[in-house]
Structure formats: structure tokens, C-alpha cells
C-alpha positions as CSV (number, residue, x, y, z in Angstrom):
1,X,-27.4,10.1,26.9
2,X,-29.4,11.9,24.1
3,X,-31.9,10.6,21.9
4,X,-31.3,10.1,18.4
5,X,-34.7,10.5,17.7
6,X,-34.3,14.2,19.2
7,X,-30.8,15.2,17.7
8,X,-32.3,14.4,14.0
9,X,-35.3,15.6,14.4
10,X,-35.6,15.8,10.3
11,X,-35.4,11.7,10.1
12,X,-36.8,10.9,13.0
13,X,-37.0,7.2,12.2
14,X,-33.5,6.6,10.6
15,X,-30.9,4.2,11.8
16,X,-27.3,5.2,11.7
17,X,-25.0,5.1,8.6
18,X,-22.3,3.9,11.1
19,X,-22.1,0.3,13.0
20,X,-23.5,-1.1,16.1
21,X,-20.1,-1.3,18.0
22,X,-19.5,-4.9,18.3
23,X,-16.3,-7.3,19.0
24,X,-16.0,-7.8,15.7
25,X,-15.7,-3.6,14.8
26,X,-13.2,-3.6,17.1
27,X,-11.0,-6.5,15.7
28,X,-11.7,-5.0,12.1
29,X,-10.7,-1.2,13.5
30,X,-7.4,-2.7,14.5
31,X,-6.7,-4.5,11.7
32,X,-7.8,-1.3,9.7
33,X,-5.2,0.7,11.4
34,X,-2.2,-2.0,11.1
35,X,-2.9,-1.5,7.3
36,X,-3.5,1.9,7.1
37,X,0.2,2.1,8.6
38,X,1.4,-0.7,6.2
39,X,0.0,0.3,3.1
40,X,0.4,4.0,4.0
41,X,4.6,3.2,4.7
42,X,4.1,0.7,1.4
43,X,3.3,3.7,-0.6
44,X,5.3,6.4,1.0
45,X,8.5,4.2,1.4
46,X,8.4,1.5,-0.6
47,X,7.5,3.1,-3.5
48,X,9.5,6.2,-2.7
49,X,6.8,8.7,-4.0
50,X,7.4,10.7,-0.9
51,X,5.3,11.3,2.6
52,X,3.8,14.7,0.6
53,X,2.7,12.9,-2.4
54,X,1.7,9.7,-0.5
55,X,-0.7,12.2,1.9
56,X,-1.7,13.3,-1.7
57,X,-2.8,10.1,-3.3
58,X,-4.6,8.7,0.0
59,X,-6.6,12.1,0.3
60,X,-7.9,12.0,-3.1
61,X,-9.3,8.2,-1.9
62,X,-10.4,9.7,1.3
63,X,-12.4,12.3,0.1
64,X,-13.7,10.1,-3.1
65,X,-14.8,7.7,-0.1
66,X,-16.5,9.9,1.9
67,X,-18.4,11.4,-0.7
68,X,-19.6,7.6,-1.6
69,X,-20.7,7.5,2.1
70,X,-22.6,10.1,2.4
71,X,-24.8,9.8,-1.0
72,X,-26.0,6.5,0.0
73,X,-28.9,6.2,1.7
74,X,-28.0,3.5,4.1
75,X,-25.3,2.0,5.8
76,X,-23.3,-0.6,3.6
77,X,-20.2,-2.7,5.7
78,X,-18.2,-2.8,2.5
79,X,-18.3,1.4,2.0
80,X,-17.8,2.2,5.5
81,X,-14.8,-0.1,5.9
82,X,-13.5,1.3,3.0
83,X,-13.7,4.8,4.1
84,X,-11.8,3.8,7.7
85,X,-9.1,2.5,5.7
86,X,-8.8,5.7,3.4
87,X,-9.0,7.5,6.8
88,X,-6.5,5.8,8.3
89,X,-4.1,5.7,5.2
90,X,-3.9,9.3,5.0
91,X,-3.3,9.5,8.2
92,X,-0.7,7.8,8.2
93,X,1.3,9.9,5.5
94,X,-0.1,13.0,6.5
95,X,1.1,12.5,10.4
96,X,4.5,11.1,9.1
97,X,5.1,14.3,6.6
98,X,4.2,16.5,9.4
99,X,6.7,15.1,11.6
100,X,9.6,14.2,9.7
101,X,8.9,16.5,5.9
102,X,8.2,19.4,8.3
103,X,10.3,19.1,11.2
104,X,7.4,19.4,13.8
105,X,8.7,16.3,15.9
106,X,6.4,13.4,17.2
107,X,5.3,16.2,20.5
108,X,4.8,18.6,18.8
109,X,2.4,16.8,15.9
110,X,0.7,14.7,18.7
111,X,-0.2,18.1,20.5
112,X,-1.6,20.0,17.4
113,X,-3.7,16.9,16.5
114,X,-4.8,16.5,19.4
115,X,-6.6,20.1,20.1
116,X,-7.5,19.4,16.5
117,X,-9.5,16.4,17.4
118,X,-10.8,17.8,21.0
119,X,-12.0,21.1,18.6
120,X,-14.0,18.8,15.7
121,X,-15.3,16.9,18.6
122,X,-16.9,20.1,20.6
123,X,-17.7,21.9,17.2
124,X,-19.6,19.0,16.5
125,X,-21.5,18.3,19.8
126,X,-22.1,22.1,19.6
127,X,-23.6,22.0,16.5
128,X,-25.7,19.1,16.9
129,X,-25.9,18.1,20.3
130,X,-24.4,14.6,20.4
131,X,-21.0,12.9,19.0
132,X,-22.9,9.5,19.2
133,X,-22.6,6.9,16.6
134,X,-26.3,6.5,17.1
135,X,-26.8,10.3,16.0
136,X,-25.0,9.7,12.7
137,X,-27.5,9.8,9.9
138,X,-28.0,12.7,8.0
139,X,-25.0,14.2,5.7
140,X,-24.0,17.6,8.0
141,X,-23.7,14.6,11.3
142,X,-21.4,12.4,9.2
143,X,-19.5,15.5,7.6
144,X,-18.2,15.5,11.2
145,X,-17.5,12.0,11.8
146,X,-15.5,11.7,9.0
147,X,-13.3,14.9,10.0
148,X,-13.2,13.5,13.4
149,X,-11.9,10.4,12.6
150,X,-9.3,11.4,10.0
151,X,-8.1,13.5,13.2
152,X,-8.3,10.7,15.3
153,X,-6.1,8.5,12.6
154,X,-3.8,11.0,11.9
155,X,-3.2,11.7,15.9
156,X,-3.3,8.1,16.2
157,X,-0.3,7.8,14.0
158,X,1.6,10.8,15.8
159,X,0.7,9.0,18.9
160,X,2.4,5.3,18.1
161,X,5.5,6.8,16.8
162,X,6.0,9.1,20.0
163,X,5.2,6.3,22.1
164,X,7.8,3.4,20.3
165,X,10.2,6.1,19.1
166,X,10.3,9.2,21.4
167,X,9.6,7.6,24.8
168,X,11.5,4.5,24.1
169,X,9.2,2.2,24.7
170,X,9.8,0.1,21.4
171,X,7.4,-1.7,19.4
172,X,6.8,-4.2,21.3
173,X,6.2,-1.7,24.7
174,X,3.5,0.9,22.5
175,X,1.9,-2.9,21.8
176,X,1.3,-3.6,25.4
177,X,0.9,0.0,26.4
178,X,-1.9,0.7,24.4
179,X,-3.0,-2.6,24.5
180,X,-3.4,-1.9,28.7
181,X,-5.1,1.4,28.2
182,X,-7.8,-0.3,25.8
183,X,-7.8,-3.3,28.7
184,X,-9.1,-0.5,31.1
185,X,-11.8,1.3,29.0
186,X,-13.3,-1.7,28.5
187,X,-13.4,-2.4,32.1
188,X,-14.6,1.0,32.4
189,X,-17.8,0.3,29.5
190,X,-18.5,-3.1,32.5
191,X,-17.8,-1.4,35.1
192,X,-18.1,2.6,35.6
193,X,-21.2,4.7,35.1
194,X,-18.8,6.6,32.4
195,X,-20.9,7.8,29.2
196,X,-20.7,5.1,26.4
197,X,-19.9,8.2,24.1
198,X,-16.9,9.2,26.3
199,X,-15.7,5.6,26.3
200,X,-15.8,5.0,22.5
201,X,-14.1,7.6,21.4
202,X,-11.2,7.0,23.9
203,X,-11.2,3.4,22.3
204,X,-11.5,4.6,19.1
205,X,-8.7,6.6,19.2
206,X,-6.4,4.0,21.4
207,X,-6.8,1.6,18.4
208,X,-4.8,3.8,16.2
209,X,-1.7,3.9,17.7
210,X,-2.2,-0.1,18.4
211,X,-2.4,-0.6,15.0
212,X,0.5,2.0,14.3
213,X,2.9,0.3,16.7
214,X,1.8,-3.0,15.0
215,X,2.1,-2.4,11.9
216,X,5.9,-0.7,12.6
217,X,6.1,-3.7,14.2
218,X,5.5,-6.0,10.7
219,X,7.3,-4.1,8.7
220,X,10.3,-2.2,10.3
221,X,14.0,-3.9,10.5
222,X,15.3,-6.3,12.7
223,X,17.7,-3.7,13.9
224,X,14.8,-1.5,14.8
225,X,13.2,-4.8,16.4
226,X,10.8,-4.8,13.8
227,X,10.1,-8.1,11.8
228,X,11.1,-7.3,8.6
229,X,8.1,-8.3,6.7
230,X,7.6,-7.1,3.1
231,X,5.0,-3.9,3.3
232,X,3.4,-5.6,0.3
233,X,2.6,-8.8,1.7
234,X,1.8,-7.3,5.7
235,X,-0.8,-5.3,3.7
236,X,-2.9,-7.7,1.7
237,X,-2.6,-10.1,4.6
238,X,-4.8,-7.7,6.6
239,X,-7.0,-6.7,3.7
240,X,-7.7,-10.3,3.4
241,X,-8.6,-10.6,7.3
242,X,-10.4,-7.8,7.0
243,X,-12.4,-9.1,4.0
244,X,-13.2,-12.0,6.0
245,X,-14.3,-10.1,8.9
246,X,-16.4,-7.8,6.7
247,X,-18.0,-10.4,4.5
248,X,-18.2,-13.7,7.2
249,X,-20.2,-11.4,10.2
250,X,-23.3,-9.6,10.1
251,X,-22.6,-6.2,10.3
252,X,-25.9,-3.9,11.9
253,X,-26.6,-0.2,11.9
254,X,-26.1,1.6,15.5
255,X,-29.3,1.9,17.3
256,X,-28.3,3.4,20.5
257,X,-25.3,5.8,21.7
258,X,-21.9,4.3,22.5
């Protein structure tokens, strides 16, 4: 594992702009997801504005987000859940217009954003030395967070679709398929001498199409054994557990790689 201290040499004694990766990010990353497909299906369907103008709308908000993350000087709960939504919102409409608008297919989008993600992930380490959350504190280290992540989202998306869709698992098996996979990294972090890096990006990615498949899940027809809630009413539910998971828990800079 690398220091932090040594991958940013010019602020030697800063703490991340990211979180220390506790149960409670991981509930809040899930729930994150499930309303980044929600509200991104809320807007794009719903509203009928359209996968291409939805992906529009939410990038404007991802980008604004960002650039609010990366002037202040510290970390801040509020901001950086705010950016993971935008992340995962446009995500969400960008992966479905890829798939559906342009006729790429669920594969074929899951394979493109995949080397996508594997190439801002070795650009990064590359440039910097490290894709640790503990290396995360000056602006050039969280440009490539932020890219990573809307890669990760977007895949994420591409991902849960494939799974429930494609391969015919349903909603119900992507739920317990990913929901095994993210089981055994995290009796891998316990149990194997596997990097912490390695292992959170894995489970960072894995909670994507969780929170895709669940969120399909809320909100898709009985027919498609969905539940049939209102998009609306799935998405300020979560907004409102996530609010409580943001403002009821303390909430600490990384200190150390994951």
C-alpha cells in the first residue's frame, strides 16, 4: 500500500476530501444508486424529456457538482453525497441512451464502459501512483475520482440491466446476485491478504448495479415483476434515508488506503 504522505507530496499533511469507508458509506452508496436509477428513470420516463436530454440535464448537475467539490478546501458529507448522486444520475441516462437511443445493446455498453473504467483507473494510478481514497486531496487526484466513478455509475447501470434483462435473471435474481458478489468481497477485506484498494473498487462498482436492479425493482410494472411504485415517491423516499444517513452519523475524512 502507498503512502499518502508520498503520493501528495505538495500537501503532505492533508486528509482526504473523500470518506473513511464505513458501514454507513456503504448503506448511503446503495441508497445513492437506487435513486440515481429512480430519479434518473423519473426524469427520462416520467417526464418524457427523453434518455438524450435527461443525460443532458444530470450532466450539467454533475459537472456544477464536481466543480463545488473540488474548490472547497475540505471534505463536506453534504457536497460529496451530492456529487455521488449527480454521478450516479447521469449515469443512469447516459448508460440507458447508449443502450436503447443508440442501439449498442446492454453487452455491448457494459464492455465499452468497462475498458473505460479499467483505462481512467490505470491512467490514474499512472499518473499519480495510487487510486486510493486516502490519496485524494488535491484537485488533479479528484479530477480522476470523479471520472472514475461516473464510469463506474454509468457501467454500473449497463451492468444491472444486462444482468435482470439480458441474462434473465430478473430483478429479484441481479438483487441476490450482486448482493452474493458484495457478500464475498467483504469476506475477502476479513479474510484475504487482497489490497484494500483492489477490494473497494470492486465494491464500489458492485453497488451500482445493486442499486440499479433495486431501483428497477421499485419502480418497474408488475408485469415486468417490478412493484409498481410511483418514480416520484421511490425517489424522495431515498433522498429522505439518505438525508438521515448523511445528517444522523458522523461522517470522517479517509486516513488510510481502502
Amino acid at each position: 500500500m502507498h503512502d499518502s504522505k508520498a503520493m501528495n507530496p505538495e500537501k503532505p499533511d492533508t486528509f482526504s476530501k473523500v470518506p473513511e469507508v464505513t458501514l454507513i458509506f456503504w448503506l448511503i452508496k446503495i441508497l445513492a444508486t437506487t435513486l440515481g436509477e429512480t430519479g434518473g428513470d423519473a426524469v427520462s420516463m416520467s417526464m418524457n424529456l427523453g434518455y438524450l436530454v435527461g443525460t443532458a440535464i444530470f450532466a450539467v448537475i454533475f459537472i456544477a457538482a464536481v466543480a463545488v467539490q473540488i474548490a472547497t478546501k475540505k471534505f463536506h458529507p453534504v457536497i460529496y453525497w451530492v456529487t455521488i448522486i449527480a454521478t450516479t444520475t447521469v449515469g443512469t441516462t447516459l448508460a440507458d441512451f447508449a443502450d436503447r437511443s443508440l442501439g449498442i445493446g446492454y453487452a455491448g455498453g457494459t464492455a465499452i464502459l468497462l475498458t473505460l473504467l479499467l483505462a481512467s483507473l490505470f491512467i490514474w494510478y499512472r499518473a499519480l501512483g495510487s487510486v486510493a481514497v486516502d490519496t485524494v486531496s488535491s484537485p488533479k487526484s479528484e479530477v480522476f475520482y470523479w471520472v472514475t466513478i461516473m464510469f463506474s455509475q454509468t457501467l454500473g447501470t449497463a451492468l444491472g440491466d444486462w444482468t435482470a434483462d439480458t441474462a434473465g435473471l430478473g430483478y429479484g435474481g441481479g438483487i441476490v446476485a450482486f448482493g452474493v458478489l458484495l457478500t464475498i468481497i467483504a469476506a475477502a477485506y476479513f479474510w484475504t491478504k487482497i489490497p484494500r484498494t483492489v477490494l473497494f473498487w470492486a465494491a464500489f462498482i458492485l453497488t451500482r448495479p445493486l442499486g440499479a436492479v433495486v431501483g428497477d425493482f421499485l419502480d418497474k410494472p408488475t408485469s415486468d415483476g417490478g412493484l409498481a411504485l410511483s418514480r416520484y415517491s421511490a425517489s424522495a423516499t431515498l433522498i429522505v434515508l439518505i438525508a438521515v444517513g448523511i445528517f444522523c452519523f458522523s461522517h470522517q475524512p479517509a486516513r488510510r488506503g481502502h
